[in-house]
C-alpha positions in Angstrom: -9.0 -15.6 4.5 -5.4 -15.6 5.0 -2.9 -14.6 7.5 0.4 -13.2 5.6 3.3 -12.4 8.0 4.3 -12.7 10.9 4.7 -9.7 12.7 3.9 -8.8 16.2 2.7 -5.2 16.9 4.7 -3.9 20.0 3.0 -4.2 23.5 1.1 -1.4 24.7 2.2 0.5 27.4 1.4 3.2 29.7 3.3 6.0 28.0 3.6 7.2 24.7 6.6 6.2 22.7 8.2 9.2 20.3 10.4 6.0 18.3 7.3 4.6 17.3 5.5 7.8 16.4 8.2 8.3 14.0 7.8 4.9 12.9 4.5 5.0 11.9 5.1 8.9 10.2 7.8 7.1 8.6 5.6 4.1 7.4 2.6 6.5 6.0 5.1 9.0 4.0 6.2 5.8 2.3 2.6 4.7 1.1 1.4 8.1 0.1 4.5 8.5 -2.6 4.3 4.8 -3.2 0.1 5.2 -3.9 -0.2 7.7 -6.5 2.8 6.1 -8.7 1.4 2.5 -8.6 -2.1 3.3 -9.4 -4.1 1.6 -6.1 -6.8 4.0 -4.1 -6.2 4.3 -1.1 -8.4 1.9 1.1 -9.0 -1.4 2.9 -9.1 -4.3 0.3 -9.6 -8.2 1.1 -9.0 -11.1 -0.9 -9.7 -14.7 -0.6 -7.0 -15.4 -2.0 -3.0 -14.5 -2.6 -3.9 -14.9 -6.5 -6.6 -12.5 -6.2 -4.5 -10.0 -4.6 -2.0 -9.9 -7.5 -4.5 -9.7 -10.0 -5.8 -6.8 -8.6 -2.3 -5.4 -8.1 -1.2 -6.4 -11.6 -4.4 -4.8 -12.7 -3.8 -1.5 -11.1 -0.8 -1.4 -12.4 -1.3 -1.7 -15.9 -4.1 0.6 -16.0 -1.3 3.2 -14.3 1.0 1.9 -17.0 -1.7 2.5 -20.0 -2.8 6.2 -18.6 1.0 7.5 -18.0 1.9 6.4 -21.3 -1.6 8.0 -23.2 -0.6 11.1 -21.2 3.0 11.2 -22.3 1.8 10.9 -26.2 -1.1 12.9 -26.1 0.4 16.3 -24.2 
């Protein structure tokens, strides 16, 4: 498997930080409008690869592509 990034979480700490709470609101609003438009479920996938992860991406989004369109000629 492999490591993509390189981005360190921030440290923990003894009290609760409102910045980050509204970081991480922020960061999940963003993926639910992003999900239902692009066509992935919602879950944990792993690849073995970086190719394998676009296919699946590329994948999804055709089949998003293919049932948006059918929709919009069919009613």
């Amino acid at each position: 498997m492999k490591t993509i990034g390189h981005r360190h979480p921030p440290p923990l700490t003894g009290q609760a930080s409102g910045a980050q709470l509204a970081t991480g609101a922020q960061f999940s609003e963003t993926l639910s409008c992003f999900s239902p438009s692009l066509g992935i479920v919602k879950g944990i996938y792993r690849y073995p690869t970086h190719e394998a992860a676009n296919q699946h991406w590329l994948e999804c989004i055709a089949r998003n592509v293919a049932l948006t369109t059918s929709k919009q000629h069919h009613g």
